[in-house]
N, C-alpha and C positions, 0 to 999 in steps of 0.2 A: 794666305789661302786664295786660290784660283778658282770659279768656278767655270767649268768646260762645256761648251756645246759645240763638239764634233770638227770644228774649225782648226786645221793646223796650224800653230805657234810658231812663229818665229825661230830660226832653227837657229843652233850653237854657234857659233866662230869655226871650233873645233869639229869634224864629224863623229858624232855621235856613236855610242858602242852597240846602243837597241836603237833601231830606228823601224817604228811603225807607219809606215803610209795607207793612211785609207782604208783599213783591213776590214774585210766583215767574210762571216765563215758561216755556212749553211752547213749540218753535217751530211748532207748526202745532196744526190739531183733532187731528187722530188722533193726538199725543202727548199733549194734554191728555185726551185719554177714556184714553189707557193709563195716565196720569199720571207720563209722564216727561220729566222737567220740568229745563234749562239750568241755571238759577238758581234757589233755594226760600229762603221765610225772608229776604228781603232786611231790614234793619229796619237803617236808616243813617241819622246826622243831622250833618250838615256844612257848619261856621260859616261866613258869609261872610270872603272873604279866608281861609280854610282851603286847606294842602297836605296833601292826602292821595297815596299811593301804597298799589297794591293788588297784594300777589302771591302767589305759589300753582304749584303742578304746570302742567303743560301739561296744559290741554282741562279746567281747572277752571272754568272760567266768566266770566275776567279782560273780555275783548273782549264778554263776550254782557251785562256790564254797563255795558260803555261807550256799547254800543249803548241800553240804556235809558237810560242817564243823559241821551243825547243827541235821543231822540226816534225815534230808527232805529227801533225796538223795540217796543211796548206792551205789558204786563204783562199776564200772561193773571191774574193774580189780584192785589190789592192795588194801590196808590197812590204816583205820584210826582209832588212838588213840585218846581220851581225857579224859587227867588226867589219863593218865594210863588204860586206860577199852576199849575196842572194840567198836566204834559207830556201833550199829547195829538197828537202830532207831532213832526215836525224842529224842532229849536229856533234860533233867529237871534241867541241870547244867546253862543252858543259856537265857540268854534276852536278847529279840531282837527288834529293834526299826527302823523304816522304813520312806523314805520321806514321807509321808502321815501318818498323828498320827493316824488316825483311830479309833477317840474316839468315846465310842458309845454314842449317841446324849440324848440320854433319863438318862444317868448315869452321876451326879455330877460329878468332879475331882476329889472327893475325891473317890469318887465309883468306877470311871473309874481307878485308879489306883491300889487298894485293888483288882482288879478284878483276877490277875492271883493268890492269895492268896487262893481265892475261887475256884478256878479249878486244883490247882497244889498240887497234895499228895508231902510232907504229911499235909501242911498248908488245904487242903481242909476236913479233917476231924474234925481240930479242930477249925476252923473259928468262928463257933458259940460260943463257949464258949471262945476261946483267940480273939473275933472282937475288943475288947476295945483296947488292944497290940498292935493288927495289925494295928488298925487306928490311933495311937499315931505314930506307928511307917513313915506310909504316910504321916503324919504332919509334920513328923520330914524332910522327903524327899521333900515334898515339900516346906520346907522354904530355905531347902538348894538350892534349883533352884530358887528361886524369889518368888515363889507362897504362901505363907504365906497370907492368909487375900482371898483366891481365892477360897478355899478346897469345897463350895455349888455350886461353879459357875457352868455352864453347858457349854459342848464345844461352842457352838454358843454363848456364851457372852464373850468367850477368843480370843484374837489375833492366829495370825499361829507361832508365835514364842513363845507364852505361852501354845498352844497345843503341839509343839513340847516337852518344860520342861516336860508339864504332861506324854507326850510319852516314855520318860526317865524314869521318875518315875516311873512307868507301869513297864520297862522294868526290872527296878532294887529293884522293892521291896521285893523279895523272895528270894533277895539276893545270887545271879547268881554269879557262879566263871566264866563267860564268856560272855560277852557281843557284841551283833554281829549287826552292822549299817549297813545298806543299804541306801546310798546316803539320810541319815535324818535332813540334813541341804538345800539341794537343791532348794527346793521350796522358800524358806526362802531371803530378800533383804539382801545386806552384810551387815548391822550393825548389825542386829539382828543373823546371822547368826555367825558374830565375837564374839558376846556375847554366843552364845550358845557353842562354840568353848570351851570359858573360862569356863564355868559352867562346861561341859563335864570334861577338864582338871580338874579341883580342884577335881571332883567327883574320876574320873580314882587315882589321888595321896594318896586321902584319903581312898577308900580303895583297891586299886589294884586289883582290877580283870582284867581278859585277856581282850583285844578288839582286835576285827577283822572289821575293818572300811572300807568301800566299798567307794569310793569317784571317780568325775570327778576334783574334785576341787584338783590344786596340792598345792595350799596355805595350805589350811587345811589338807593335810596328811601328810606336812611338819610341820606344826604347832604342831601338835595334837601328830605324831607316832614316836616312838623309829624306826621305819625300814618302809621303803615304798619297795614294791614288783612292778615291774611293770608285766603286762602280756600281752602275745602276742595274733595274730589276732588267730580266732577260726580255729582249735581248740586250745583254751587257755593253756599257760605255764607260769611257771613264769621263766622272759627274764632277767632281773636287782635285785638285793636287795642291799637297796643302806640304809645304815645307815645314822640314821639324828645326825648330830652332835653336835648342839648349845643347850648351856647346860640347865638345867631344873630348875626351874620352868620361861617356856616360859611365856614371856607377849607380846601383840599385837605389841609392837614395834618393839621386834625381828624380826618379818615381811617385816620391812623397810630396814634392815640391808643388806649388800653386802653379807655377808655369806647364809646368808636365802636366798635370790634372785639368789644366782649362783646354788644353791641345785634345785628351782625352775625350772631353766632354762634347768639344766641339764636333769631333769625327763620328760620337756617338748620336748628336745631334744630326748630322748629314744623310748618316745611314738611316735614323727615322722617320726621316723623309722621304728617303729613297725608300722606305718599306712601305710608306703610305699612300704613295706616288703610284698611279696607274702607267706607270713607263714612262713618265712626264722627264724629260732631261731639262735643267735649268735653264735660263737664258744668260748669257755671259752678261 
């Protein structure tokens, strides 16, 4: 476990796949002249094929860096990379997948997933003539989530735990070097959510792409991430980076184990503090 105050780290051998320099984001002018600021101090460097998850209080600043990581955003001061290139925009490298699948109601699974194919250059020019490709290739996606035998159904004839599969699908069929959660298990009862846990995992191993996983839950970004960030109250920092240790490929029993439970407790611990804490960031 690391604790962090604002100081850039020692950077990789390798260059980094997220790299935050410096970042702090006011959301308009007149909070940047009053200087109050979302996010301050961002300073994050995260390897390719890296799982991270980030958590923290509600209204700490979780979503207002997903937003930057994703190009929604711009930093009103300091610098972000991915994959090496200046985010200066919405990015096309990434899917993204949200509590609320947001399937549109009138479009099959299978429709509803092919869909960012049809809007995302350079897959949207050739849609038409590679739709057969592309929808083998959704089939393929969704049998590896459980959905096999499902690809006509319309959202309103799926459970909330088979909209969420299809939401993953969505997020990954254009085949994203970065895949970015926003608390997309939440809604969700724990079995189905443990389940979805596991499908996420097999999917992240197979093909490695980045995740940046927004969670309240600390079971699951202990489960799920090679590193949990925690962050402080607004304006948000990151406070802890606490490496997960128990070895991979995780199964749900891990869960039960003293090792997993003390990592648990520990994050639960940090965030306590960060709740109790008048903004106070730790001292390294």
């Amino acid at each position: 476990m690391t604790l962090l105050a604002g100081a850039r780290p020692n950077g990789p051998l390798v260059a980094p796949f997220v790299d935050f320099q410096g970042v702090w984001l006011a959301y308009n002018a007149a909070f940047l002249a009053q200087q109050r600021f979302a996010v301050e101090a961002i300073d994050l460097q995260v390897g390719r094929g890296e799982f991270i998850a980030i958590v923290g209080p509600s209204g700490c600043g979780k979503s207002t860096f997903m937003k930057l990581a994703t190009g929604l955003k711009l930093p009103s001061r300091g610098k972000i990379l991915i994959d090496g290139q200046p985010v200066v925009g919405p990015l096309k490298v990434s899917g993204m997948a949200f509590q609320a699948p947001s399937l549109l109601p009138w479009r099959t699974t299978l429709a509803n997933v092919l869909l960012p194919l049809e809007i995302v250059e350079p897959y949207r020019s050739n849609f038409k003539a590679k739709r057969s490709e592309y929808e083998d290739r959704a089939r393929r996606l969704l049998a590896k989530v459980g959905l096999a035998g499902y690809e006509d159904q319309f959202p309103w004839q799926l459970s909330g735990g088979m909209q969420q599969r299809a939401s993953l699908c969505r997020a990954l069929i254009h085949e994203p070097k970065m895949l970015l959660l926003d608390e997309p298990f939440g809604a969700l009862d724990a079995f189905t959510r443990e389940d979805l846990w596991c499908v996420l995992r097999d999917l992240w191993t197979e093909q490695k792409f980045n995740v940046i996983l927004v969670t309240h839950d600390l079971r699951e970004s202990v489960f799920l991430a090679d590193t949990v960030y925690v962050m402080s109250r607004s304006p948000g920092r990151f406070v802890v980076k606490r490496q997960i240790d128990p070895a991979r490929p995780r199964e749900l029993e891990t869960t039960y184990t003293k090792e997993f439970i003390d990592i648990v407790h520990e994050l639960r611990g940090h965030i306590g503090a960060v709740r109790s804490a008048s903004g106070a960031v730790p001292a390294a």
